[in-house]
N, C-alpha and C positions, 0 to 999 in steps of 0.2 A: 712136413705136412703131407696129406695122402689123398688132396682132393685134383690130384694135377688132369684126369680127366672129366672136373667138372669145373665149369667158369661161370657155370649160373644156374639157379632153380626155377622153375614153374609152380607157378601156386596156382593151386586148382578154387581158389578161394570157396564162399558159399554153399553156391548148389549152382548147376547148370540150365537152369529154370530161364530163357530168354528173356519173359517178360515180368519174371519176379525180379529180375539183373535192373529194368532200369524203376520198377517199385520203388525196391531198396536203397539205387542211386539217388532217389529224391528225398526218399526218410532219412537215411543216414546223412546226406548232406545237410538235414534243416537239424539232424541231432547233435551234427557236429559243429553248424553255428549257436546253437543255443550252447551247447558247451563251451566255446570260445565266451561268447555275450554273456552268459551267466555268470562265471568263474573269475572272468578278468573285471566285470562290474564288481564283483566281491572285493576283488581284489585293489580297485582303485578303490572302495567305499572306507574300507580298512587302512589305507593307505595317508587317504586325504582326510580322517580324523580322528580323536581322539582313542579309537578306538584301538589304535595301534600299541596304545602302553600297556594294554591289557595283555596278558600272557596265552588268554583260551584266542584271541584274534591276533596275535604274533603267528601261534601256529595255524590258525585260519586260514591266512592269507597265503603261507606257504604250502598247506594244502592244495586251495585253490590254485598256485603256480602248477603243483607236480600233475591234478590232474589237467590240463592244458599242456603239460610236458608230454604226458604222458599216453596225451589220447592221440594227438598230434604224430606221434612215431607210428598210428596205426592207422586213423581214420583218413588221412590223405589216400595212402597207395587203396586203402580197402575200397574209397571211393570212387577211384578216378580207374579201381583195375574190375570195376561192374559194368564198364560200358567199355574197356578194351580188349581187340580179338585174343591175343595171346599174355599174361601175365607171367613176364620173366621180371627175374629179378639178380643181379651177380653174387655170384659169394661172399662177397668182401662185404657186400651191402645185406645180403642175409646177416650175416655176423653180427653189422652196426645194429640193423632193428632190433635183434633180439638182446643186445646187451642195454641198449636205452630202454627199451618193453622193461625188462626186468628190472634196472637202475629205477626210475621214476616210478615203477609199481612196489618195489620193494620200499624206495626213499618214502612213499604214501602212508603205507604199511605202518615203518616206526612211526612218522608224524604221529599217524592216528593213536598210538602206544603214550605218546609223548601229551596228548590231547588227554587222555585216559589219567593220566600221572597228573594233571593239570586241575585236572577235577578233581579227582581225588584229594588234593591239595587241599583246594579251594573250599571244599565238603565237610573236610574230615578233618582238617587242621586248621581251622578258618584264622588262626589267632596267630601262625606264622605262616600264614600263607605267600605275603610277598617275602620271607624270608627266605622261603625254601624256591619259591619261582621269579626268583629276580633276575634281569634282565642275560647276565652271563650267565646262569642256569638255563637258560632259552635256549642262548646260540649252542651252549657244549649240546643239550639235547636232539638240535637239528644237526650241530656237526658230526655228532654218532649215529643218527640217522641216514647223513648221504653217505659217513663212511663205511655204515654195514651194507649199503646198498651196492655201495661198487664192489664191495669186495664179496658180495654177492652177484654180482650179476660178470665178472670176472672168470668166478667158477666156474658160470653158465658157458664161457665161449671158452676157458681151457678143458674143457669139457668137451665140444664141439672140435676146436679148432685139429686136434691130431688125429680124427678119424679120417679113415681113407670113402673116400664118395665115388665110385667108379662103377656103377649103374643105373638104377631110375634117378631122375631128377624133378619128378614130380612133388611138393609139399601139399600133403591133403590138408591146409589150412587157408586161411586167407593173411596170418602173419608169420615170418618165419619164428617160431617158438623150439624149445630143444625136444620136445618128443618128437613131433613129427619125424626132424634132422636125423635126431636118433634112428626112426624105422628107415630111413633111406644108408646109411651108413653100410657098408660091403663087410661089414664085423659083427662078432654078436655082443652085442650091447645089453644085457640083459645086468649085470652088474650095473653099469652105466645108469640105467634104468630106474636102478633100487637106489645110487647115489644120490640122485635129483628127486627122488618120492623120499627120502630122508631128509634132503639138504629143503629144498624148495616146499616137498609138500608139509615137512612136521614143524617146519616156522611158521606156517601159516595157521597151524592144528593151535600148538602152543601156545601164539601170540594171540589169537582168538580166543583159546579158553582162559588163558589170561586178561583180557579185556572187559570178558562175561564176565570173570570172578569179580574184576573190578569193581564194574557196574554196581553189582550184587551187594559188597561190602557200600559203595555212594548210597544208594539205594535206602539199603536197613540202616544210614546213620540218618537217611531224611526224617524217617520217623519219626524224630525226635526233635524235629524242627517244628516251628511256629509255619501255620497255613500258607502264608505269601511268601516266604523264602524257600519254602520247602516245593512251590509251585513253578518258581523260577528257574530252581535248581532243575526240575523233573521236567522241565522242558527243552531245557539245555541239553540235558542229560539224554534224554530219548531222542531228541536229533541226532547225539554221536552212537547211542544204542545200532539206530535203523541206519545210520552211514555205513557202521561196521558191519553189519550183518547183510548190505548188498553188497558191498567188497568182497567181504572173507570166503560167505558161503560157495560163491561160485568158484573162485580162488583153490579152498579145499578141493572143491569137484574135480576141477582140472588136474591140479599135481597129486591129489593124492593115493587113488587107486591103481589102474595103471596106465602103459602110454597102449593099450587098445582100444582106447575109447575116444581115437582123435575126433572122429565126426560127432560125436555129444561133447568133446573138449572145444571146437566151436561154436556151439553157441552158449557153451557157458563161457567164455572168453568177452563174447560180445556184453555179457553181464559186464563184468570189472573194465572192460577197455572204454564201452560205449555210453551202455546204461546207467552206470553209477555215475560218473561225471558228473553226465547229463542233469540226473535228481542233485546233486549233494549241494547245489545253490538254491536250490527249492526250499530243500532241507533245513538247509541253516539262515534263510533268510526269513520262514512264514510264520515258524513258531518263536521267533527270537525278535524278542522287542527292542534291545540294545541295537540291533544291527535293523531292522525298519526305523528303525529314529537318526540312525546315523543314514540313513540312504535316505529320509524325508529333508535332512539339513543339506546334505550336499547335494542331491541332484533334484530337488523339486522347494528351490528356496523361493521368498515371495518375494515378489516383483511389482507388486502394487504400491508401494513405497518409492520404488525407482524414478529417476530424474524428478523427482518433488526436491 
């Protein structure tokens, strides 16, 4: 390895703004409990009822885990390094954020692929739907989901790991991510460059416009449905529509042009790491009835009955 004269980086995180530093110390901390509060209530709601045999809330709920996995690897240090003099961070521990960053946003990624496949199902084969989404059809789905993720997010740090770093040590980000690392590297990386907008950025191009096409085909089979199912469907369905399209978009922005664009590769980062989270309990709790009736029985049961 070629980093022997560096043992840690600086993240220049945000902006240098004093009193925007401790603003955003308060926003991002109430974003990043309502992300905890919202996700993990999903996720006990699904949990503790019936709503767990269901195959679109199997994947829900692990949704809801990856993102609290996944905000977690960023919104702590983002937090806690807006109101500290100097943000260093070691190498080794660069390494770990960026390979969990990428594990739990990629394991996201398929879920949501797997979500898509689900409906689809549900939609368009109504007549073998538990056929085809039975219970062991679930797990291989999520098991090929963490396992494209590591073996994605794998790439990312043998990728990293054999550059030599033996100059600036500054990351113009606030996580360490592989462009940034990449512009700090004493090599030229411009191959390197094209790998990761191949590898990273055309999974995200392809899995997107496959997800659209998805939709697209759900979609024009609704047509053909009677008013109330076809109402059901279309609400389900435009929750996962506007999930994907606050994940993906900013996702493409990032990886897929080039790595010059670090300081706009920030704040669209803050999209998928922050903001999406945040909405995707909104999302799937306010237009979905199944999941308000399941959160009216288990946490707001009546007590007017009690000790009678």
């Amino acid at each position: 390895m070629g980093h022997e004269n560096i043992t840690e980086f600086i993240l220049l995180g945000l902006f240098n703004d004093e009193d925007a530093k401790v603003t955003c110390f308060v926003v991002f901390s109430l974003c990043y409990i309502v992300i905890l509060s919202g996700n993990l209530f999903i996720l006990l709601t699904i949990r503790g009822s019936c709503l767990r045999e269901q195959p679109m809330y199997f994947f829900l709920s692990y949704l809801s885990f990856m993102d609290v996995c996944f905000t977690s690897t960023v919104a702590p240090r983002l937090i806690t390094d807006l109101l500290a003099a100097q943000n260093t961070i070691s190498y080794d521990s660069c390494l770990a954020q960026m390979f969990y960053a990428h594990f739990f946003g990629a394991t996201e990624m398929f879920i949501l692929v797997a979500m898509a496949y689900d409906r689809y199902a549900a939609i368009c084969r109504p007549l073998h739907y538990m056929v085809i989404m039975n219970r062991q059809v679930c797990y291989v789905l999520l098991m090929a989901s963490i396992l494209g993720a590591f073996l994605h997010s794998i790439l990312q740090v043998l990728i990293i790991i054999d550059l030599p770093f033996c100059g600036p040590n500054k990351i113009d980000h606030y996580f360490c991510d592989i462009f940034p690392l990449l512009k700090l590297a004493c090599t030229d990386t411009s191959l390197l460059v094209l790998v990761v907008i191949t590898t990273t950025g055309m999974i995200s191009v392809v899995t997107f416009v496959a997800l659209v096409i998805s939709y697209i085909i759900i979609l024009s089979t609704l047509r053909t449905r009677s008013s109330q199912s076809c109402r059901k469907a279309l609400s389900t369905c435009s929750s996962h529509i506007t999930v994907v399209f606050l994940f993906f978009l900013p996702l493409i922005f990032t990886y897929v042009p080039t790595a010059d664009s670090v300081s706009n590769d920030k704040v669209f980062a803050l999209f998928y790491t922050m903001f999406a989270p945040m909405f995707n309990p909104f999302i799937y709790t306010l237009r979905n009835t199944d999941m308000k009736n399941a959160m009216r029985k288990m946490w707001c049961r009546d007590t007017r009955f009690e000790g009678k």
